[in-house]
TORKE-360423 format. One line per field, with one value per residue (C-alpha): residue in one letter; x, y, z. Coordinates in Angstrom, 2 decimals. Example, Ala and Ser with C-alpha at 12.3 -4.5 7.8 and 13.67 -1.06 7.14 Angstrom:
% TORKE-360423
r = [A_S]
px = [12.30_13.67]
py = [-4.50_-1.06]
pz = [7.80_7.14]
***
This chain:
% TORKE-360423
r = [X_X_X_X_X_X_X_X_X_X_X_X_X_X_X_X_X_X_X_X_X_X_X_X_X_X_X_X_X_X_X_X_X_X_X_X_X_X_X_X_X_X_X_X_X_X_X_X_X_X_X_X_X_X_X_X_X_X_X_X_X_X_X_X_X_X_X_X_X_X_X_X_X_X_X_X_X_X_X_X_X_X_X_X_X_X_X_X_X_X_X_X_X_X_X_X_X_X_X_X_X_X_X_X_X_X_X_X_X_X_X_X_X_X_X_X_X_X_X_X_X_X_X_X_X_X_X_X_X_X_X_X_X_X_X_X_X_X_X_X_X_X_X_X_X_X_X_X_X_X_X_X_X_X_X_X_X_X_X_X_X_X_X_X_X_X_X_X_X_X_X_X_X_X_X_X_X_X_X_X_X_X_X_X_X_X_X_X_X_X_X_X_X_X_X_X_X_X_X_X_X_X_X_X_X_X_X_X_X_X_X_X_X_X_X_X_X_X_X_X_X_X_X_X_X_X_X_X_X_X_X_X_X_X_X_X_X_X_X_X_X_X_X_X_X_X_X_X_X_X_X_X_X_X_X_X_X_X_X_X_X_X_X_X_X_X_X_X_X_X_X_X_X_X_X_X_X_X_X_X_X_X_X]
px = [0.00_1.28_2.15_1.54_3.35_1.28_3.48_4.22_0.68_-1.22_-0.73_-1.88_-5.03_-6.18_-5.94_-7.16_-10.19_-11.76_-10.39_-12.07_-15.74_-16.02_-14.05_-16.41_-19.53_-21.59_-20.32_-20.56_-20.00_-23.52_-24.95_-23.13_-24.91_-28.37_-27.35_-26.88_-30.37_-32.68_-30.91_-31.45_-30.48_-27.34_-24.36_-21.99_-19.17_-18.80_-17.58_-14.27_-11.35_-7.91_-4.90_-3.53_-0.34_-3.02_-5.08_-2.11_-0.74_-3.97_-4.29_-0.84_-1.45_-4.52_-4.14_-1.55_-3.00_-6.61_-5.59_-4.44_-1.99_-2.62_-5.93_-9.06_-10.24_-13.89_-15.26_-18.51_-19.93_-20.13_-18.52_-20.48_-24.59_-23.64_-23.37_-20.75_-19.17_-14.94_-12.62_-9.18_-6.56_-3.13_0.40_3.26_2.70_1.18_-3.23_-5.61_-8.62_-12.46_-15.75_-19.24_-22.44_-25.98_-26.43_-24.13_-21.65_-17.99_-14.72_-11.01_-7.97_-4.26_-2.18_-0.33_0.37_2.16_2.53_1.50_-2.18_-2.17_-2.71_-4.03_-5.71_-5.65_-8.19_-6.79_-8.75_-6.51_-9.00_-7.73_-8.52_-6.44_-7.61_-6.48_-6.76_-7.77_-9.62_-11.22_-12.77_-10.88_-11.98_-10.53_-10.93_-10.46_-11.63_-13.58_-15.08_-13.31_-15.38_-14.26_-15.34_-14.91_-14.93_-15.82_-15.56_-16.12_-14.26_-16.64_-14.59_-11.94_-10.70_-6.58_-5.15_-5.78_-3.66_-5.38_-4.75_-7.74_-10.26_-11.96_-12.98_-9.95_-8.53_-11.66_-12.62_-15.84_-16.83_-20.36_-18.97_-16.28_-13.76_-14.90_-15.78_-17.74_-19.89_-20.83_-21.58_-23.32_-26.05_-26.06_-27.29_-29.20_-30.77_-31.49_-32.78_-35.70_-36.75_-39.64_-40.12_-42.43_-42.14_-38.08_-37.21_-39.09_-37.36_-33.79_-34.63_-33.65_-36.78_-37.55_-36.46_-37.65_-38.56_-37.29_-39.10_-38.57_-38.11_-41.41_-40.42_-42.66_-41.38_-41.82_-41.62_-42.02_-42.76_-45.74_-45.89_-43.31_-45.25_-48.14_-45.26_-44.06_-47.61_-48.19_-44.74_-41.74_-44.18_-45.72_-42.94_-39.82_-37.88_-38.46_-36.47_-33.97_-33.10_-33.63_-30.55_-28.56_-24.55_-23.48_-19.94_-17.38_-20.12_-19.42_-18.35_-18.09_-19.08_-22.41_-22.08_-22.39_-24.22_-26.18_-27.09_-26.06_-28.23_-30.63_-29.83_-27.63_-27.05_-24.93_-24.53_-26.47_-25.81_-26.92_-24.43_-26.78_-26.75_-29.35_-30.38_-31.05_-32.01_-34.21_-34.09_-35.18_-35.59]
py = [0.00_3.56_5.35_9.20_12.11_13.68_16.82_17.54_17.38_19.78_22.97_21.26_19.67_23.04_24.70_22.19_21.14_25.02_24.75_21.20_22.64_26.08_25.17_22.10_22.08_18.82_17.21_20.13_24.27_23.96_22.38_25.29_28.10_26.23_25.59_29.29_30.24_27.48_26.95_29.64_28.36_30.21_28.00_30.14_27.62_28.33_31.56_30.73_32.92_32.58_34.16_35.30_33.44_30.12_30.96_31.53_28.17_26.04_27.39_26.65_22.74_22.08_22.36_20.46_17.04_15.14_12.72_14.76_13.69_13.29_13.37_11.13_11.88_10.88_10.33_9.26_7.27_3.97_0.66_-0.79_0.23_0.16_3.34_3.36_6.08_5.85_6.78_7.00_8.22_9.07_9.08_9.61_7.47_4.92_4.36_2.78_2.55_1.17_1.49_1.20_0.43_2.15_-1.63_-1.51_-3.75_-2.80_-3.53_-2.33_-2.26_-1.18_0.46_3.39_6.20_4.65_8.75_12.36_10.72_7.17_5.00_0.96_-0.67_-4.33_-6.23_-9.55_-11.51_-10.68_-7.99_-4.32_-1.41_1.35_4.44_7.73_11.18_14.42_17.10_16.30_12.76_9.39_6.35_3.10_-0.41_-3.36_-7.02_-7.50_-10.57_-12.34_-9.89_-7.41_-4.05_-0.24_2.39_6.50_8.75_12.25_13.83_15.04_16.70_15.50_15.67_15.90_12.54_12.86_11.88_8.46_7.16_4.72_7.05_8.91_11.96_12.27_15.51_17.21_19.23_19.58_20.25_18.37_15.38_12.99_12.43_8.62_6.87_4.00_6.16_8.48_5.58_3.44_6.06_6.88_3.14_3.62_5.94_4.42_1.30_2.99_5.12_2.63_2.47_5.79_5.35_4.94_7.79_10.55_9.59_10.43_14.24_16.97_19.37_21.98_21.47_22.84_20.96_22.55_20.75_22.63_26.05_25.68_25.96_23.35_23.82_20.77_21.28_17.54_14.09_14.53_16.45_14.76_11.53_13.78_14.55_11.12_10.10_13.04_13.70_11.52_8.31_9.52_10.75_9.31_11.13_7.89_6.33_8.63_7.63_3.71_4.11_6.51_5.84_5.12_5.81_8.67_10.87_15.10_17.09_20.31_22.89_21.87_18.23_15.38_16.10_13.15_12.64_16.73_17.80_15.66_15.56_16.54_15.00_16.03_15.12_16.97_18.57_15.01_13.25_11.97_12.03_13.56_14.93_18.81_19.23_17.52_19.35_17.95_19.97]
pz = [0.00_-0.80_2.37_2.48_3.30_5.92_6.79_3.05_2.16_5.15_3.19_0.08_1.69_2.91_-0.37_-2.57_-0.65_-1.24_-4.63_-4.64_-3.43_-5.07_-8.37_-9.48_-7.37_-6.51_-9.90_-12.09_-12.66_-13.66_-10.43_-8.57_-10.35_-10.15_-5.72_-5.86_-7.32_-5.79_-2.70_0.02_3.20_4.80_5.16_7.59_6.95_3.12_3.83_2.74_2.12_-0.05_-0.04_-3.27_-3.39_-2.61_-5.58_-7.83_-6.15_-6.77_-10.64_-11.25_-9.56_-10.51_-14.40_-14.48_-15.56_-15.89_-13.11_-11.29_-8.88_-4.97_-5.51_-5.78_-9.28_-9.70_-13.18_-14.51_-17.83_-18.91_-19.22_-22.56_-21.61_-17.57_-15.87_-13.69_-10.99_-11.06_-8.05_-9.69_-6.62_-8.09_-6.36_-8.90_-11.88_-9.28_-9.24_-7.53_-8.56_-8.13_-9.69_-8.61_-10.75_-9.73_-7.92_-5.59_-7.46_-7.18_-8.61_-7.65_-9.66_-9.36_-12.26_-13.28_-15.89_-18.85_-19.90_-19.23_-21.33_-21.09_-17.86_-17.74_-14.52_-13.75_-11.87_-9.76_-11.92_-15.00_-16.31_-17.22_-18.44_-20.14_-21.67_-23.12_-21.37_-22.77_-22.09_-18.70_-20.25_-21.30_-23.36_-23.54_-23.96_-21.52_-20.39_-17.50_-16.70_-19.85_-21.77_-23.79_-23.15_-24.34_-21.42_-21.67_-18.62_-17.65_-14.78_-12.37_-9.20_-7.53_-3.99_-2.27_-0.64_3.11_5.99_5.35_1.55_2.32_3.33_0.61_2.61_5.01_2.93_2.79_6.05_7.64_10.78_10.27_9.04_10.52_7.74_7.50_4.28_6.28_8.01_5.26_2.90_5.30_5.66_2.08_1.64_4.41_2.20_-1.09_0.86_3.41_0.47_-0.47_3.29_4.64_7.81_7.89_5.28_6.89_10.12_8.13_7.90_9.96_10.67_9.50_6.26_2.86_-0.25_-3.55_-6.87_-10.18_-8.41_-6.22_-2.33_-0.03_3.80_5.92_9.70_11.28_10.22_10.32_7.07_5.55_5.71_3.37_1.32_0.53_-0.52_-2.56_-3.96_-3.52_-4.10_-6.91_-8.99_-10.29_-7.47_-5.27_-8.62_-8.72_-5.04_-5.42_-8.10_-6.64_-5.96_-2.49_-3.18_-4.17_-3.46_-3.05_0.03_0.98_3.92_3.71_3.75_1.74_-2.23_-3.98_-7.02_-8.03_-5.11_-5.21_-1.51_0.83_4.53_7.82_10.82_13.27_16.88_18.29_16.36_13.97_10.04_8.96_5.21_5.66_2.18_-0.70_-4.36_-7.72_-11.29]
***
């Protein structure tokens, strides 16, 4: 396993996570100019300021390559007609790597860059994958499974290598949100599997809370009313779809909290030490 440089990296981590959550957003430059008009609750913690020599420093870093390097770069696309999510953390010319399908199904690999644009993963089942990098997107072709397959990818965000190389969300800070990839993915499958359940997804919500579908504004204060809402809204819509498929995995953080699905959702934990989702959007 790669070890990590903890005292070379602390400056770096503290940069590039702001860089990380007001650069690209949930997954997108787009999601974080529709946040900014449809989502109106005050986040104190996203008051966030840089020194000059740390924006000239990140702008300098972080164009330097597609993977980029100490980082967790997280794509999305497909392998053939499956949609898949991809984690690809770089140290050096040395990856790791791992994939998960909207079912749950994962799949790790090891590799490295063969060049500044070319880079080939390798299952321990004698699969790979190896692709070409340009422009913020690669394609490739591999074998996985004995099958042959062709892969296309999108970079989405990425986030800097923590003091723990294992744990996805160990370089981002947040005060709201232990930096522990167990935790935060256990309740995110928490969450795709109570959502055909009423009575155990309203109990995930932190009240009050306000609904946000296609612009409209529908403030829930208790249970109560979120039960009505289930049956009239999230039940009757493809929203309740939208969470059945979600991904558990690689998901978004920043200052306030964990993003699903480009907003779909977003979850903390609370003052009780509880994670909780604090915000519900669909457009």
């Amino acid at each position: 396993m790669i070890k990590i440089k903890k005292n070379k990296r602390i400056r770096l981590i503290a940069w590039l996570s702001i860089v990380c959550a007001i650069s690209m957003g949930c997954s997108s430059t787009e999601m974080l100019k529709q946040e900014q008009t449809t989502m109106e609750q005050p986040r104190e913690e996203t008051k966030i300021e840089v020194s000059a020599t740390d924006k000239e420093l990140s702008s300098e870093i972080i164009m330097d390559e597609t993977i980029r390097d100490n980082a967790h770069n997280i794509f999305i696309g497909t392998i053939e007609q499956t949609e898949i999510k991809m984690k690809i953390s770089r140290e050096g010319n040395s990856l790791t790597a791992a994939y998960i399908t909207r079912t749950d199904d994962e799949k790790f690999f090891d590799g490295e860059m063969k060049n500044s644009t070319e880079f080939e993963l390798n299952d321990n089942e004698g699969g790979y994958l190896k692709g070409t990098i340009h422009d913020g997107s690669f394609s490739g072709t591999g074998n996985i499974s004995e099958k042959n397959v062709t892969i296309t990818m999108q970079l989405t965000t990425f986030f800097p290598i923590g003091y723990d190389y294992e744990d996805y969300y160990s370089g981002v800070f947040n005060k709201n949100l232990p930096t522990s990839s167990i935790e935060v993915e256990r309740f995110a499958q928490h969450i795709k599997d109570s959502v055909k359940d009423k009575e155990k997804f309203i109990k995930l919500f932190k009240y009050p809370l306000d609904i946000r579908i296609n612009g409209e504004v529908i403030s829930v204060e208790s249970e109560e009313e979120m039960a009505y809402q289930y049956d009239t809204l999230i039940a009757e819509s493809n929203f309740q779809e939208k969470i059945e498929n979600m991904y558990t995995k690689y998901l978004f953080l920043n200052y306030g909290g964990v993003c699903v699905e480009n907003g779909i959702l977003w979850f903390e934990k609370d003052v009780n030490g509880d994670y909780k989702i604090w915000s519900l959007n669909y457009w």
